[in-house]
N, CA, C and O atoms as a GROMACS GRO file, in nm:
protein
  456
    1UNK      N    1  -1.580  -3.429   0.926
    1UNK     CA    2  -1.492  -3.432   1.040
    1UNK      C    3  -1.572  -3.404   1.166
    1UNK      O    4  -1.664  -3.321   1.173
    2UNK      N    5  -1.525  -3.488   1.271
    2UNK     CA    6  -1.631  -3.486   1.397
    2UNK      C    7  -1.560  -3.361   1.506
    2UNK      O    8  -1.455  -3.375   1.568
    3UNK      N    9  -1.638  -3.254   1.506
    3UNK     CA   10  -1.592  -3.145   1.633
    3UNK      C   11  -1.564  -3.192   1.748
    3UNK      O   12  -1.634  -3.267   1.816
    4UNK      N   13  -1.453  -3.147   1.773
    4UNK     CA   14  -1.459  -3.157   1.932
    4UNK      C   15  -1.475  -3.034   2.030
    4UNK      O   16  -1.439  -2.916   2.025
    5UNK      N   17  -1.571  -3.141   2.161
    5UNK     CA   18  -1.635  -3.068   2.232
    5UNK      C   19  -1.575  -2.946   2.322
    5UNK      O   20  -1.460  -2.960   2.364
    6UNK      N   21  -1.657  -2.816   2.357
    6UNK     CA   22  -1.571  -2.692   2.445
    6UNK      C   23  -1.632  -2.699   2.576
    6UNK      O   24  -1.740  -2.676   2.630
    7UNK      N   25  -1.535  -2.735   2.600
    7UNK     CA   26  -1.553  -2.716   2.771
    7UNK      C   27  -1.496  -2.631   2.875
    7UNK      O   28  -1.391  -2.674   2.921
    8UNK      N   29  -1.544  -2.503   2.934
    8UNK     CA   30  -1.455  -2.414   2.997
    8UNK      C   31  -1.374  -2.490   3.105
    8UNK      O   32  -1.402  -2.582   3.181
    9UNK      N   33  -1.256  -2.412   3.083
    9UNK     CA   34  -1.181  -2.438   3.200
    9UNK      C   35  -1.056  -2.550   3.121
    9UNK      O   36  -1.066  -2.593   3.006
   10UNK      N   37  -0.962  -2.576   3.201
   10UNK     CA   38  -0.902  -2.721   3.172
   10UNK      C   39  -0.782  -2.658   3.005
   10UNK      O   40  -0.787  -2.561   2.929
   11UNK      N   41  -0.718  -2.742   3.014
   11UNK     CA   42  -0.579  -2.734   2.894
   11UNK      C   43  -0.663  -2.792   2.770
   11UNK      O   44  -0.749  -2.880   2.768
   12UNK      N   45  -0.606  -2.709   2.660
   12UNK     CA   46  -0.618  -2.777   2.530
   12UNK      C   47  -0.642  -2.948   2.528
   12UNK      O   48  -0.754  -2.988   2.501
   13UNK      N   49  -0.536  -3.042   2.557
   13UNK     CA   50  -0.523  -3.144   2.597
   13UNK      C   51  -0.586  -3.228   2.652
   13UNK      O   52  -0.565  -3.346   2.625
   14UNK      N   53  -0.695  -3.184   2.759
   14UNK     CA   54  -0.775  -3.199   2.804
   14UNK      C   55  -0.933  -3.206   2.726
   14UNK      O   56  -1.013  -3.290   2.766
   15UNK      N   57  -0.953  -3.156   2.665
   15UNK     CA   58  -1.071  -3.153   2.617
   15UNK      C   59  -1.083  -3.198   2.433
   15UNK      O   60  -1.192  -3.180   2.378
   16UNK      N   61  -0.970  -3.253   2.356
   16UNK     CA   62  -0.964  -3.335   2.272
   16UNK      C   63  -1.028  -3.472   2.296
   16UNK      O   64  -1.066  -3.519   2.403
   17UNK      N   65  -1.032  -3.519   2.192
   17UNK     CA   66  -1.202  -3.644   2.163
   17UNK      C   67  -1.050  -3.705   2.135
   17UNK      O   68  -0.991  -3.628   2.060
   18UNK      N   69  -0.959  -3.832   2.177
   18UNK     CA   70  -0.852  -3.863   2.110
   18UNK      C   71  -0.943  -3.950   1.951
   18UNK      O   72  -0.876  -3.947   1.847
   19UNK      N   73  -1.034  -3.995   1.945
   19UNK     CA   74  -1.111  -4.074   1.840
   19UNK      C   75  -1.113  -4.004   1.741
   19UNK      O   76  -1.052  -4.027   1.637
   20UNK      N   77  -1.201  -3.888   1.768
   20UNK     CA   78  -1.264  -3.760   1.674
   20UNK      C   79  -1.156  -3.725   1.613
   20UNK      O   80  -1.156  -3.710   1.491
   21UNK      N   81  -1.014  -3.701   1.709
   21UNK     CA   82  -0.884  -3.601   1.634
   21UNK      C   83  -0.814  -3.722   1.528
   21UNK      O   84  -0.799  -3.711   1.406
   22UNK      N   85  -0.779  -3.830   1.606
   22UNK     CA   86  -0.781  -3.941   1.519
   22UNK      C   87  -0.874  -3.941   1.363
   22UNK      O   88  -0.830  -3.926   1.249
   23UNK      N   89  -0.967  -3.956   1.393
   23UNK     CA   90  -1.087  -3.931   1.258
   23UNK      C   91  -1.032  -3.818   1.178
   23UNK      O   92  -0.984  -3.830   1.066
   24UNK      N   93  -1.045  -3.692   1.253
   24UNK     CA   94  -0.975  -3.592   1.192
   24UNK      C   95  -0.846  -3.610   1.066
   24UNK      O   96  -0.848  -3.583   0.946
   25UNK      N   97  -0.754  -3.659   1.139
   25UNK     CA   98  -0.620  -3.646   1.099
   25UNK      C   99  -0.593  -3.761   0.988
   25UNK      O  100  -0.498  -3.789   0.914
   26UNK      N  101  -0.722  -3.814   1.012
   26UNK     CA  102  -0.715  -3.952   0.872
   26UNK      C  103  -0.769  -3.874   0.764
   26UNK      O  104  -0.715  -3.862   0.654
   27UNK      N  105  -0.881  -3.819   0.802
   27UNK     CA  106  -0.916  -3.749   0.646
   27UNK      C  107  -0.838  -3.652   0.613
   27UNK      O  108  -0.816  -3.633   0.493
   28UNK      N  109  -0.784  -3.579   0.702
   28UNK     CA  110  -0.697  -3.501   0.628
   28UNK      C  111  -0.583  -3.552   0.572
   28UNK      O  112  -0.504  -3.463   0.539
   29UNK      N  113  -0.538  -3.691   0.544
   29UNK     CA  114  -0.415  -3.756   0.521
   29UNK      C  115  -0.443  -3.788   0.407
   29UNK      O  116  -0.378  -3.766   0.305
   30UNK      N  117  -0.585  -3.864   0.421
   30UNK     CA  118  -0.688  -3.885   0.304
   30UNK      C  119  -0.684  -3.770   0.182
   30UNK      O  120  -0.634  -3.791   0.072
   31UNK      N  121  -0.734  -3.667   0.217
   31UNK     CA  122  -0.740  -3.581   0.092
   31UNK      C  123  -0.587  -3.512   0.075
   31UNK      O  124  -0.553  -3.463  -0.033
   32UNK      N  125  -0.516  -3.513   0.169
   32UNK     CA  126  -0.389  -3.480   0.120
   32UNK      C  127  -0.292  -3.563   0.030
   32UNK      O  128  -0.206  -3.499  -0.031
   33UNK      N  129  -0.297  -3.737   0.013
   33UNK     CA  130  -0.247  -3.808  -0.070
   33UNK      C  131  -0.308  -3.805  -0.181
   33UNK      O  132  -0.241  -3.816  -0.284
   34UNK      N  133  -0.469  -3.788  -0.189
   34UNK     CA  134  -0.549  -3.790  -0.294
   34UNK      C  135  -0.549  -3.631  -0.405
   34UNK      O  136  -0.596  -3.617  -0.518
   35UNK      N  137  -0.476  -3.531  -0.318
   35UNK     CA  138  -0.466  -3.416  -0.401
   35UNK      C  139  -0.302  -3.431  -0.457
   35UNK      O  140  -0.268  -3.376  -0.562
   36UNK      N  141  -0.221  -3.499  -0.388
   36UNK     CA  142  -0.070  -3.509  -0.452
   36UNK      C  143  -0.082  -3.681  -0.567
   36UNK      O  144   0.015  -3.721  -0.630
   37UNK      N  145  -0.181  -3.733  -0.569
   37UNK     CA  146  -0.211  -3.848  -0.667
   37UNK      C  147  -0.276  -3.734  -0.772
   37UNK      O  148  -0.209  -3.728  -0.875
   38UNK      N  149  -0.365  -3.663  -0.770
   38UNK     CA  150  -0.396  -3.578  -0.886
   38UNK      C  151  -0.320  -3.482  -0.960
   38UNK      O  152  -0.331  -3.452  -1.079
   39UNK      N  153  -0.231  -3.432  -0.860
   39UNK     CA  154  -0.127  -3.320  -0.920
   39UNK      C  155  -0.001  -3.411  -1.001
   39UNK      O  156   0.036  -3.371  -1.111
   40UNK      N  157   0.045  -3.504  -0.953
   40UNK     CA  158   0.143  -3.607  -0.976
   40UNK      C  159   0.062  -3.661  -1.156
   40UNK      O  160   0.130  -3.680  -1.258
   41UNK      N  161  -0.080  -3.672  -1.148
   41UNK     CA  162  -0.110  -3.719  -1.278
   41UNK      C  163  -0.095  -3.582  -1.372
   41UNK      O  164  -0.036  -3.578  -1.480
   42UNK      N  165  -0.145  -3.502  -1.324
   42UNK     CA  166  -0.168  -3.380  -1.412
   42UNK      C  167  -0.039  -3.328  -1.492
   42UNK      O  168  -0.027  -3.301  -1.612
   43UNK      N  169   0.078  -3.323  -1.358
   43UNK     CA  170   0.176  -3.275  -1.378
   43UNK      C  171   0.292  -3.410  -1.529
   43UNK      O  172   0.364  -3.391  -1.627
   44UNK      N  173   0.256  -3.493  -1.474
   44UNK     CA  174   0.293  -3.596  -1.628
   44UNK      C  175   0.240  -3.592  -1.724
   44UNK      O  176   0.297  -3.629  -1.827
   45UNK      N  177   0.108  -3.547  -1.725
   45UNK     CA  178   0.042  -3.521  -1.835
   45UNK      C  179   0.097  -3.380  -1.907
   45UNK      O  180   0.096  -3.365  -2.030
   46UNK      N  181   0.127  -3.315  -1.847
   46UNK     CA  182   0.156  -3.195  -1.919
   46UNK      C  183   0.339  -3.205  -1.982
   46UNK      O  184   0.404  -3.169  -2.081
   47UNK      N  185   0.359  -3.274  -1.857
   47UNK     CA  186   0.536  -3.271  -1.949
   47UNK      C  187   0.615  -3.245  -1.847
   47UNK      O  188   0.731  -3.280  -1.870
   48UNK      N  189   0.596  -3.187  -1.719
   48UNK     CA  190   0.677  -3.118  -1.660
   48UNK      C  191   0.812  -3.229  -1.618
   48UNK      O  192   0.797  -3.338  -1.564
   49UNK      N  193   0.912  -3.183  -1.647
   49UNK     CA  194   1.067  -3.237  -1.583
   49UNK      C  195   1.159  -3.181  -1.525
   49UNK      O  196   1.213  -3.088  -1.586
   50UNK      N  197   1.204  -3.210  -1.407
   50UNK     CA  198   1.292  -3.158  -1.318
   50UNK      C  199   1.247  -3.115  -1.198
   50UNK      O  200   1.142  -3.159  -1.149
   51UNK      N  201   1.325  -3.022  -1.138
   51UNK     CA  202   1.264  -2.995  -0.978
   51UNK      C  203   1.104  -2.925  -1.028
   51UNK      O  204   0.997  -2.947  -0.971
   52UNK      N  205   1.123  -2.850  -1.130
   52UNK     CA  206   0.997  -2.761  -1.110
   52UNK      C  207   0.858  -2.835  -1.121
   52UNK      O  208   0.760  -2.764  -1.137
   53UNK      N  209   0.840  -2.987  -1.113
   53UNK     CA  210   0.760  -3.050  -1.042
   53UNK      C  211   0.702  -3.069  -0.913
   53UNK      O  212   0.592  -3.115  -0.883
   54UNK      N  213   0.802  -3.022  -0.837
   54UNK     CA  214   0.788  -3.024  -0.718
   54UNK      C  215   0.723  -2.904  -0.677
   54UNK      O  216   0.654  -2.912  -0.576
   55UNK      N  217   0.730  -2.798  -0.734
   55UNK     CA  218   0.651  -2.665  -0.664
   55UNK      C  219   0.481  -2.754  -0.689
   55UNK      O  220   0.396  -2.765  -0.601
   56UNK      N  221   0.470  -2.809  -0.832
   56UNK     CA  222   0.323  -2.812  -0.801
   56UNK      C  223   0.270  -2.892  -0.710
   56UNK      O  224   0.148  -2.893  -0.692
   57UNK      N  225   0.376  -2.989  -0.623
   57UNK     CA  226   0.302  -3.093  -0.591
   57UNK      C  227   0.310  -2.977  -0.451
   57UNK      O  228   0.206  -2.974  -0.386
   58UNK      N  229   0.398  -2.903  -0.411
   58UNK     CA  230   0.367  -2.788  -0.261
   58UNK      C  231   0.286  -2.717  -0.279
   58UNK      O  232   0.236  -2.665  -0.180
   59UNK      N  233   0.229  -2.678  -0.424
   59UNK     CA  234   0.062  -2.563  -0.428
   59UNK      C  235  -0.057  -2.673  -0.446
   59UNK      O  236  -0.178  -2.649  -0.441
   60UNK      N  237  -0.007  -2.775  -0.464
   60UNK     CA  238  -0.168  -2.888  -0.476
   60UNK      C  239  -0.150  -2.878  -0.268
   60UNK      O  240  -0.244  -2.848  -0.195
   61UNK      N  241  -0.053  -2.901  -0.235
   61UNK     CA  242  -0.064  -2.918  -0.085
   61UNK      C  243  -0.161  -2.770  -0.009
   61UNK      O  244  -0.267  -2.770   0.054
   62UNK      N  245  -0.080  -2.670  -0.046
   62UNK     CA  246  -0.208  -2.553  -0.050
   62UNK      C  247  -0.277  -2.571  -0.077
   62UNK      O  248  -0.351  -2.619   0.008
   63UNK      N  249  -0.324  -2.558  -0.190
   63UNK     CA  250  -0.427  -2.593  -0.250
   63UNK      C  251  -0.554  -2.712  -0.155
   63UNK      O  252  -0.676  -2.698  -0.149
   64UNK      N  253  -0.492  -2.792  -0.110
   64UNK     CA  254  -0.566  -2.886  -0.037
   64UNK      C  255  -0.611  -2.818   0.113
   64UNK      O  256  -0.727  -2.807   0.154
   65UNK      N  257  -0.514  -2.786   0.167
   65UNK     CA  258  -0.556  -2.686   0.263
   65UNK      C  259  -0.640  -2.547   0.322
   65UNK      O  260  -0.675  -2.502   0.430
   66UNK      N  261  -0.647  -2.504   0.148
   66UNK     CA  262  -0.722  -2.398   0.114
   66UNK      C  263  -0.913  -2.479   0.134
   66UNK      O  264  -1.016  -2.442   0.190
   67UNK      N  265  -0.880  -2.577   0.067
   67UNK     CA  266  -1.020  -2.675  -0.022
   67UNK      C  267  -1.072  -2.726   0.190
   67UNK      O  268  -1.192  -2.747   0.206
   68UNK      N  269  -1.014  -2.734   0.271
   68UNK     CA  270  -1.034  -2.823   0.411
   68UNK      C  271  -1.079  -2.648   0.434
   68UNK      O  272  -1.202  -2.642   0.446
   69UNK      N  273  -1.036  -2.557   0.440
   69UNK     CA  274  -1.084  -2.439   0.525
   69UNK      C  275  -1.191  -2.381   0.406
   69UNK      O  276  -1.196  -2.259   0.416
   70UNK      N  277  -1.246  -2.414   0.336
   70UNK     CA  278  -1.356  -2.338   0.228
   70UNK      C  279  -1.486  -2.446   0.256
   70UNK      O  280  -1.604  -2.411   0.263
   71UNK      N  281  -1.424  -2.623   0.271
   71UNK     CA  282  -1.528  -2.659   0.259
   71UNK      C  283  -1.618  -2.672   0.427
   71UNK      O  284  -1.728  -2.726   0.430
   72UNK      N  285  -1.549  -2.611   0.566
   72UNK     CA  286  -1.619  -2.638   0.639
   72UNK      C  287  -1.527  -2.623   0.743
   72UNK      O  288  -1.574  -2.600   0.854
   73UNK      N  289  -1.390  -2.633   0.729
   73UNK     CA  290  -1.289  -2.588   0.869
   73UNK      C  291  -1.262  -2.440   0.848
   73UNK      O  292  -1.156  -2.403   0.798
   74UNK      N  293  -1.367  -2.344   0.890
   74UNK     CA  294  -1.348  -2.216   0.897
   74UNK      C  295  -1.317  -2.175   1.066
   74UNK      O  296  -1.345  -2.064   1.112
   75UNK      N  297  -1.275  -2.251   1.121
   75UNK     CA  298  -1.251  -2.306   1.300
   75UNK      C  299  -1.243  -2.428   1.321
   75UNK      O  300  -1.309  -2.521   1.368
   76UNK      N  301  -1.043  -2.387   1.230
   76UNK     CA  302  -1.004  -2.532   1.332
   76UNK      C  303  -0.979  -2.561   1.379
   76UNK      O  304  -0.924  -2.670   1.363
   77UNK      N  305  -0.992  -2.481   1.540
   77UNK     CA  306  -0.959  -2.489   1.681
   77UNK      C  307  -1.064  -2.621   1.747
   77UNK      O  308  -1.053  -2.677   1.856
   78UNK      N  309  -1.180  -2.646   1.624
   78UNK     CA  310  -1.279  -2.709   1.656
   78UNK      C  311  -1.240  -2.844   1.623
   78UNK      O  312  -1.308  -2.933   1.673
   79UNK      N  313  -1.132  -2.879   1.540
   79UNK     CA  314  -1.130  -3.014   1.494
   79UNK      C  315  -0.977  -3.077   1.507
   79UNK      O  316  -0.948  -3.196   1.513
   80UNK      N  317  -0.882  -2.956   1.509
   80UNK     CA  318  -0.754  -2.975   1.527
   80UNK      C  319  -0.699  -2.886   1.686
   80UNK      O  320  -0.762  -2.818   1.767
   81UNK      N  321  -0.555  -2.928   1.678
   81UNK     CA  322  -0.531  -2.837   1.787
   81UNK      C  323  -0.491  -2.722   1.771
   81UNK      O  324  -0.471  -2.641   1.861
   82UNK      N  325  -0.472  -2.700   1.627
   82UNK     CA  326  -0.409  -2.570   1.618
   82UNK      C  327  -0.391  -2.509   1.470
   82UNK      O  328  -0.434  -2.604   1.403
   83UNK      N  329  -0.362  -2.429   1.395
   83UNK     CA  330  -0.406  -2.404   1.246
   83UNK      C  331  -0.295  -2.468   1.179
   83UNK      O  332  -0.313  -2.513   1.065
   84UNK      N  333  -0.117  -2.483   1.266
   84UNK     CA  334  -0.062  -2.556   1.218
   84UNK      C  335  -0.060  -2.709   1.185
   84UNK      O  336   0.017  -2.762   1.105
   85UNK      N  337  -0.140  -2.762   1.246
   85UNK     CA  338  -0.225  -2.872   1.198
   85UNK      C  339  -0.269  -2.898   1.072
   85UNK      O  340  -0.224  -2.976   0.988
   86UNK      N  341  -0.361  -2.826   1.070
   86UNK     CA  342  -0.443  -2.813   0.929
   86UNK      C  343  -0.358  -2.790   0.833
   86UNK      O  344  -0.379  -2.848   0.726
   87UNK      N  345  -0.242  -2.702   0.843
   87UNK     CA  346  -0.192  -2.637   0.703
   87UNK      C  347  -0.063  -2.726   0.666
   87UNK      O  348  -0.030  -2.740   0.548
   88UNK      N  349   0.026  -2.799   0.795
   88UNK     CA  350   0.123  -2.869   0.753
   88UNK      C  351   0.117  -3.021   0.809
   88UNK      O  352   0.220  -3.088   0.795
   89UNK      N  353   0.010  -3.078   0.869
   89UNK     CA  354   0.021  -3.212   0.846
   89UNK      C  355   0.037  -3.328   0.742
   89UNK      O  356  -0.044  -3.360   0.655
   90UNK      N  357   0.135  -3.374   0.765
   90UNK     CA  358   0.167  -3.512   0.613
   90UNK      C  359   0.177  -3.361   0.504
   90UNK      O  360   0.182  -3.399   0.387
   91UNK      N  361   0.181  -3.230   0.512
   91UNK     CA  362   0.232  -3.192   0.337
   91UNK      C  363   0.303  -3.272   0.298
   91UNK      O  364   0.265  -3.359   0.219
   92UNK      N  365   0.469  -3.261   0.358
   92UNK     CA  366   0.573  -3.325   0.324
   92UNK      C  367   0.585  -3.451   0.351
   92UNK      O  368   0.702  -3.466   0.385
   93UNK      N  369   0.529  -3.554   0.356
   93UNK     CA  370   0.547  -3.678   0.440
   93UNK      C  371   0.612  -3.788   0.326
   93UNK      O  372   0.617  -3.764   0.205
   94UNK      N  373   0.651  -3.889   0.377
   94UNK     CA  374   0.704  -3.931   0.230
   94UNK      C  375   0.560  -4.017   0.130
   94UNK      O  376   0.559  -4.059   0.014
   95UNK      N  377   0.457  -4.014   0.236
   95UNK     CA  378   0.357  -4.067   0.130
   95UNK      C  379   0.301  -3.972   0.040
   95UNK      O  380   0.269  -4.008  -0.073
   96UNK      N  381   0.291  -3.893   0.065
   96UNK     CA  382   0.207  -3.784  -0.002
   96UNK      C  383   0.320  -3.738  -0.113
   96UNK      O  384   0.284  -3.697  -0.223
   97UNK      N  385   0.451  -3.746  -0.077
   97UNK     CA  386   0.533  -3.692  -0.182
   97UNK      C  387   0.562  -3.848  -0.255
   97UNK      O  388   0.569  -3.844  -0.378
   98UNK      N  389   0.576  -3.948  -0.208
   98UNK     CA  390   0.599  -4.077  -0.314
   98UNK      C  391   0.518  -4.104  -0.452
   98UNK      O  392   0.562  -4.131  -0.563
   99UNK      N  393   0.362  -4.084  -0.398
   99UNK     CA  394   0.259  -4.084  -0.448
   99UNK      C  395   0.247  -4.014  -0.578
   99UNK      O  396   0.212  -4.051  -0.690
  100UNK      N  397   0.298  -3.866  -0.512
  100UNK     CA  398   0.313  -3.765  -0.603
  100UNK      C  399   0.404  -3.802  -0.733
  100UNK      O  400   0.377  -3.793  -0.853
  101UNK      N  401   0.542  -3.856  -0.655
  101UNK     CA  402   0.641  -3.875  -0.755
  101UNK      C  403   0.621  -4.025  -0.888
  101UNK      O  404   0.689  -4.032  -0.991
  102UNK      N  405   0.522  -4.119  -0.850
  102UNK     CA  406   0.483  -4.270  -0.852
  102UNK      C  407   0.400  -4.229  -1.001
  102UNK      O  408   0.441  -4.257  -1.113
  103UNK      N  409   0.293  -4.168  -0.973
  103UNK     CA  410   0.194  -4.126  -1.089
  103UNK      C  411   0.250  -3.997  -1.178
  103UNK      O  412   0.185  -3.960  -1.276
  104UNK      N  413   0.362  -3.936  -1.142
  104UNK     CA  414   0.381  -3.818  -1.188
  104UNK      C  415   0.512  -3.903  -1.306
  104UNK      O  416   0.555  -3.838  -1.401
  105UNK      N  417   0.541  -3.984  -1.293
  105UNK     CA  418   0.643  -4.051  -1.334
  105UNK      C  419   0.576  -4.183  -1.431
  105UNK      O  420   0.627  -4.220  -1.537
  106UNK      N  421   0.465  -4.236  -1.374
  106UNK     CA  422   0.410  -4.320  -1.472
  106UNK      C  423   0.328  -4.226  -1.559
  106UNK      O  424   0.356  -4.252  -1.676
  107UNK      N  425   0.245  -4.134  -1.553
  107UNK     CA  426   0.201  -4.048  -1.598
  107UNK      C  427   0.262  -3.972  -1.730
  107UNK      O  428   0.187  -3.946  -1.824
  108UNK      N  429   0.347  -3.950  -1.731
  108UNK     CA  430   0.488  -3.865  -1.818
  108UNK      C  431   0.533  -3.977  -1.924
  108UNK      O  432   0.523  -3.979  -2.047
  109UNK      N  433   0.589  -4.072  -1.827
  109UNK     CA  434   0.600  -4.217  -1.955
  109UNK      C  435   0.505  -4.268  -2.036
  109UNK      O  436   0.539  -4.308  -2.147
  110UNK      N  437   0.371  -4.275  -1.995
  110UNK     CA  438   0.283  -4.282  -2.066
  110UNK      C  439   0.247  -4.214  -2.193
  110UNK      O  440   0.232  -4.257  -2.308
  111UNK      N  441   0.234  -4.061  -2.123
  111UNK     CA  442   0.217  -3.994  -2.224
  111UNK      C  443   0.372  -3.925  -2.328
  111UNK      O  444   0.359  -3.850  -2.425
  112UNK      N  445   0.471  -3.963  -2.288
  112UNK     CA  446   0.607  -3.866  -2.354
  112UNK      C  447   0.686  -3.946  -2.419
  112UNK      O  448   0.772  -3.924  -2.504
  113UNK      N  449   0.629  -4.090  -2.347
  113UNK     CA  450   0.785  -4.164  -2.381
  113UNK      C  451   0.733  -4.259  -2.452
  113UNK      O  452   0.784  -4.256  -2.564
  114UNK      N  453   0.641  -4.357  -2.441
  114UNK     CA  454   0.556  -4.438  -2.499
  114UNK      C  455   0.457  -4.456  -2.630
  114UNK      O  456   0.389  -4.557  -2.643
   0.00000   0.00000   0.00000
């Protein structure tokens, strides 16, 4: 993810890269569909049915957010605008939860029903 630059003086707003935050906000969309495509497989693989699928696909979303601040956003004032950024962009979005539900559902049939 490309930092953006500090410049004293001037609004938040002001000193965003719109490209860089752009760049930003793709990879994080990126590894956030790609951690609810893994939990969605895992979670069919094991069996799970009913709502209590859904908690795992909200701790893979942690979980993903945890994995963005361990591997290098330890300041993400530097890449986002704000920590609510980082922690709840696209969680809930309907791609990241479709995805989830798509493989978590072919996943389960595969292995339960088939």
């Amino acid at each position: 993810m490309a930092p953006k630059r500090q410049i004293k003086g001037g609004s938040i707003q002001e000193l965003v890269n719109p490209s860089a935050y752009k760049s930003n906000l793709q990879a994080l969309d990126f590894l956030r569909n790609f951690a609810a495509v893994i939990a969605g497989i895992v979670v069919g693989i094991c069996g799970v049915v009913g709502w209590h699928g859904f908690i795992y696909h909200f701790v893979s979303q942690l979980a993903c957010a945890g994995a963005m601040i361990l591997k290098g956003c330890t300041k993400p004032s530097q890449y986002f605008v704000s920590w609510n950024t980082l922690l709840f962009h696209s969680a809930l979005s309907s791609t990241t939860l479709l995805s989830f539900i798509l493989f978590w559902m072919i996943f389960y049939n595969l292995c339960h029903v088939f």
